[in-house]
C-alpha positions as CSV (number, residue, x, y, z in Angstrom):
1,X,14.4,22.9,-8.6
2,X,13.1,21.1,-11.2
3,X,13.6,17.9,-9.7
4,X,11.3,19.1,-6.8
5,X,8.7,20.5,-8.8
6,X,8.1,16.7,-10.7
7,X,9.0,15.2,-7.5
8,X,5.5,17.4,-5.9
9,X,3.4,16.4,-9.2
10,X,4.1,12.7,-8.5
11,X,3.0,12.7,-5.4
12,X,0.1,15.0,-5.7
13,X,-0.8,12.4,-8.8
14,X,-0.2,9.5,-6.0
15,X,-2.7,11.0,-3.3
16,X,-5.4,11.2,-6.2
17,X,-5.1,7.9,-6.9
18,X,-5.5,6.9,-3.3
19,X,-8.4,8.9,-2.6
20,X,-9.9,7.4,-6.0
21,X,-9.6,3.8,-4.2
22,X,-10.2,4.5,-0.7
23,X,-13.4,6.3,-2.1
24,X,-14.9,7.8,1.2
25,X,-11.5,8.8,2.0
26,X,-11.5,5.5,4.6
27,X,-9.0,2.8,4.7
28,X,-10.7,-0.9,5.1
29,X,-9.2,-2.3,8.4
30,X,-9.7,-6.1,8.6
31,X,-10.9,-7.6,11.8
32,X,-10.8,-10.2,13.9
33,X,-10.1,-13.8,12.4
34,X,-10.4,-11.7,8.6
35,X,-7.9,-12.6,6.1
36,X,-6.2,-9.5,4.8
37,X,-3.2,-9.3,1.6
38,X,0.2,-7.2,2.9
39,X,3.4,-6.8,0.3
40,X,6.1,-8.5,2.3
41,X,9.8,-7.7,2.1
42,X,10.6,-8.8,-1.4
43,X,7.9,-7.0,-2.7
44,X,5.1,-9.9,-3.0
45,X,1.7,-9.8,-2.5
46,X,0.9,-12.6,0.5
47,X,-2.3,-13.1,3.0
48,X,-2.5,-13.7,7.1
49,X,-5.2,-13.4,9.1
50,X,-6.0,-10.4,11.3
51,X,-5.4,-11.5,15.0
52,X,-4.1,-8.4,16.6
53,X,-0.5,-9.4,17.1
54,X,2.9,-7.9,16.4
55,X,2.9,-8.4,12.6
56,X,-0.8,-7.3,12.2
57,X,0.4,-4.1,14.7
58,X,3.6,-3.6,12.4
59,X,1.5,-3.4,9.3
60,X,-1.0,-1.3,10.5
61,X,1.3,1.3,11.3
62,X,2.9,1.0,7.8
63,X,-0.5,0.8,6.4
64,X,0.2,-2.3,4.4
65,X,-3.0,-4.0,4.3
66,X,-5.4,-4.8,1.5
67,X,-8.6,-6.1,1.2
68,X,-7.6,-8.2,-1.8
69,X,-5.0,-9.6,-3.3
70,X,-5.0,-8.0,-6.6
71,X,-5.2,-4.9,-4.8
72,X,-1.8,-5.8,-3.4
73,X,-0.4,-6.8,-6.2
74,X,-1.1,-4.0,-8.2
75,X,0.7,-1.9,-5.1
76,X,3.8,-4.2,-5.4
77,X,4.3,-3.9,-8.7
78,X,4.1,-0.4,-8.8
79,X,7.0,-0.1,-5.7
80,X,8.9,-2.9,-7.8
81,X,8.8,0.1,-10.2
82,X,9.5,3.1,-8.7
83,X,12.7,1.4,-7.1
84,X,13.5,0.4,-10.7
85,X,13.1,3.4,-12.0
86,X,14.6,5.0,-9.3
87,X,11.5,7.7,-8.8
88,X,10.7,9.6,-5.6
């Protein structure tokens, strides 16, 4: 039970700290021809540009897209340390 109650705190602490960066409680969505950051598969922050194909659909959906890179960065490294960690 107490695993579950740290487990809700985390998370609760996680959706405060999106809304603080979102702001307006809006995502930015790039558009057409716009260069956007994503964290690919090993965790690293990269860029492509927003052309409405299948990668751009896939990380839509998964919501990984950032504006910047440092924003992207500071994402990854905080997955790189919850899967260290081990912390849900």
């Amino acid at each position: 039970m107490k695993e579950l109650e740290e487990t809700i705190i985390f998370l609760e602490q996680q959706i405060e700290k999106l809304k603080e960066i979102r702001g307006d409680d809006k995502i930015w969505t790039p558009k057409d021809g716009e260069m956007y950051y994503y964290i690919e598969d090993c965790f690293n922050a990269d860029c492509y540009t927003w052309s409405d194909d299948m990668m751009d659909k896939d990380l839509l959906k998964a919501n990984n897209f950032f504006k910047t890179q440092q924003e992207a960065e500071k994402y990854a490294e905080h997955f790189k340390q919850i899967l260290k960690n081990r912390e849900l």
